[in-house]
N, C-alpha and C positions, 0 to 999 in steps of 0.2 A: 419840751416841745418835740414834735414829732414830725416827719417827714412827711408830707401827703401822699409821695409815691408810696412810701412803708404802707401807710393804712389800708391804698388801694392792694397792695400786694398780702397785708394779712386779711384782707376781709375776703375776697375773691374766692377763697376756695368755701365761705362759708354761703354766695351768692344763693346756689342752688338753681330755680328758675326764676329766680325773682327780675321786676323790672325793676332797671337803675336807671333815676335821672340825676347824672350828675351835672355838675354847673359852678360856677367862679373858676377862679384862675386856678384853684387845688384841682378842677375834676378833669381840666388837661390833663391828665396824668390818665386816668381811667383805662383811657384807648390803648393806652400801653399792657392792659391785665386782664381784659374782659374776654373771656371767653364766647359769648353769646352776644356778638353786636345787635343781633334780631330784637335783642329782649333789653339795647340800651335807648334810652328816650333825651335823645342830646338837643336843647332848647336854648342855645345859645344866644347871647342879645338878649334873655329874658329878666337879666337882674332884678329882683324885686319880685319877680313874680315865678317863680318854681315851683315854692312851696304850694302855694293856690294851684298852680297847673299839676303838680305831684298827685294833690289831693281829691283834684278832680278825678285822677284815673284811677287812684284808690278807691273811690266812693263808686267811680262809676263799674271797676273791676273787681268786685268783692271777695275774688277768689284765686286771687294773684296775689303775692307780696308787691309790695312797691314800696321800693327802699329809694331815696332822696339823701344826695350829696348837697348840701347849701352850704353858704361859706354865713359867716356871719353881717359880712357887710351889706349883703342884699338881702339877708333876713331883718337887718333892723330897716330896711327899706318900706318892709312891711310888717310891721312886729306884729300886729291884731293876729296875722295868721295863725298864731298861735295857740290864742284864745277859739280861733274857729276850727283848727283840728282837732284840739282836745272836745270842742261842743259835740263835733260830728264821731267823733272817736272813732276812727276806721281800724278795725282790729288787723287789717293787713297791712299798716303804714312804720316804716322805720323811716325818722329823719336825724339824717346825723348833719352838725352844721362842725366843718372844719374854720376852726378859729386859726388866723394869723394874726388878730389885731392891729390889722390895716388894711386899707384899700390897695393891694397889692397892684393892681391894673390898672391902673390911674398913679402910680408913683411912690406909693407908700405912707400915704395920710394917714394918722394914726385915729381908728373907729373910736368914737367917746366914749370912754369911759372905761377904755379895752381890759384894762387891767381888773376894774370891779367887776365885770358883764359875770354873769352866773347865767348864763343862757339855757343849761339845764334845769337850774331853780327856777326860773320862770315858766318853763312850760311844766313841769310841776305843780306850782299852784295854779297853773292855770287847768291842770287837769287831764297830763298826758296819762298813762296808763303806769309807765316808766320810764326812769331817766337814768341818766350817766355821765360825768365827765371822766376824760382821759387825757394825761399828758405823759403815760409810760405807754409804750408800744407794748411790752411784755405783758401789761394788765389790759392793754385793750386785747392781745390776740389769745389773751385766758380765756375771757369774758364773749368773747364777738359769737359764738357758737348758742351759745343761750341767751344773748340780746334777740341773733333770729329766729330763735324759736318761742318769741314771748309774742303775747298778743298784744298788741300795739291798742293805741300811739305809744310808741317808742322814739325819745330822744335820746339824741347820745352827740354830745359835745365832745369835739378833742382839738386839742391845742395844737397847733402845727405851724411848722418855721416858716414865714412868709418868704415869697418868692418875688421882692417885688422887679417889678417891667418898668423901665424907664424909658426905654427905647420908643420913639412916637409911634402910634401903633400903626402906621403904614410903612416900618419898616422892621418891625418886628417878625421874627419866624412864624409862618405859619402852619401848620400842621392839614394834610388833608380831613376832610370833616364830611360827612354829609350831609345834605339839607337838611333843611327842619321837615321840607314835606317827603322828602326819600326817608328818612326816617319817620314819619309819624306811617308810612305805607307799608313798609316793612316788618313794623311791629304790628300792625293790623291786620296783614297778613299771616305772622306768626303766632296771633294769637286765634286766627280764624273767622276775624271783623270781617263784613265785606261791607 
């Protein structure tokens, strides 16, 4: 397993201009290695629904990357999504889903079936473009340079050491963040929306 800071830190320099929506408790980490906050789309309280919100600004920006951090707990919140990326095949869409095999923010529930989950194999047959698992760092930061240069849908699963928060979350550390609508302004503005 791997660190999720690690990943954000070996993927970052491969970003480029891409939008990143990260999200679960791994994409806390992000804000720590982003370069370009303009071009991050942070949806926080969206559980379950990222991937669908990802998708949409891939589909609706066809000439942007949009690269998606999903944890696996709130992808199987909504597994179908899977099936309708691969339908819509957005050749600008990388979604990596950082596996702890738990529900780390809620206490550490173990996801069913964490251990068999093939989360790559599945959006495989369901018709990504290509996929990957990773649970060495050394072979994701081989690989992470022509994962982003492949035309998507691209999946790319990695295993990562859960973090979990047991702390009741109103007294947990908070981190500054900015809104969902400061940030959907922001990147609208950066990218030229009016």
């Amino acid at each position: 397993m791997i660190a999720a800071a690690d990943v954000f830190r070996v993927f970052e320099p491969h970003r480029g201009k891409s939008i990143v929506v990260p999200t679960g408790t791994s994409g806390k980490h992000w804000a720590d290695f982003t370069t370009n906050q303009k071009r991050d789309l942070m949806l926080g309280g969206a559980m379950g629904h990222t991937a669908a919100a990802a998708l949409g600004v891939a589909l609706g920006l066809p000439n942007e990357k949009v690269v998606l951090f999903d944890s696996e707990g709130a992808l199987l919140m909504n597994l179908g999504i899977i099936a309708t990326i691969a339908g819509k095949a957005p050749k600008n869409f990388v979604h990596f889903v950082l596996d702890n095999e738990c529900y780390a923010t809620t206490g550490g529930q173990p996801v069913p079936n964490a251990k068999n989950m093939n989360y790559a194999g599945v959006a495989k047959e369901a018709g990504y473009a290509a996929t990957f698992n990773f649970d060495s760092l050394e072979e994701f930061g081989r690989d992470i340079d022509g994962i982003m240069a492949m035309e998507g849908p691209v999946f790319v699963a990695i295993k990562v050491i859960p973090e979990v928060e047991n702390e009741p979350i109103g007294r947990r550390q908070r981190r500054a963040v900015r809104s969902r609508a400061e940030t959907i302004r922001e990147l609208r503005s950066e990218l030229g929306i009016s």
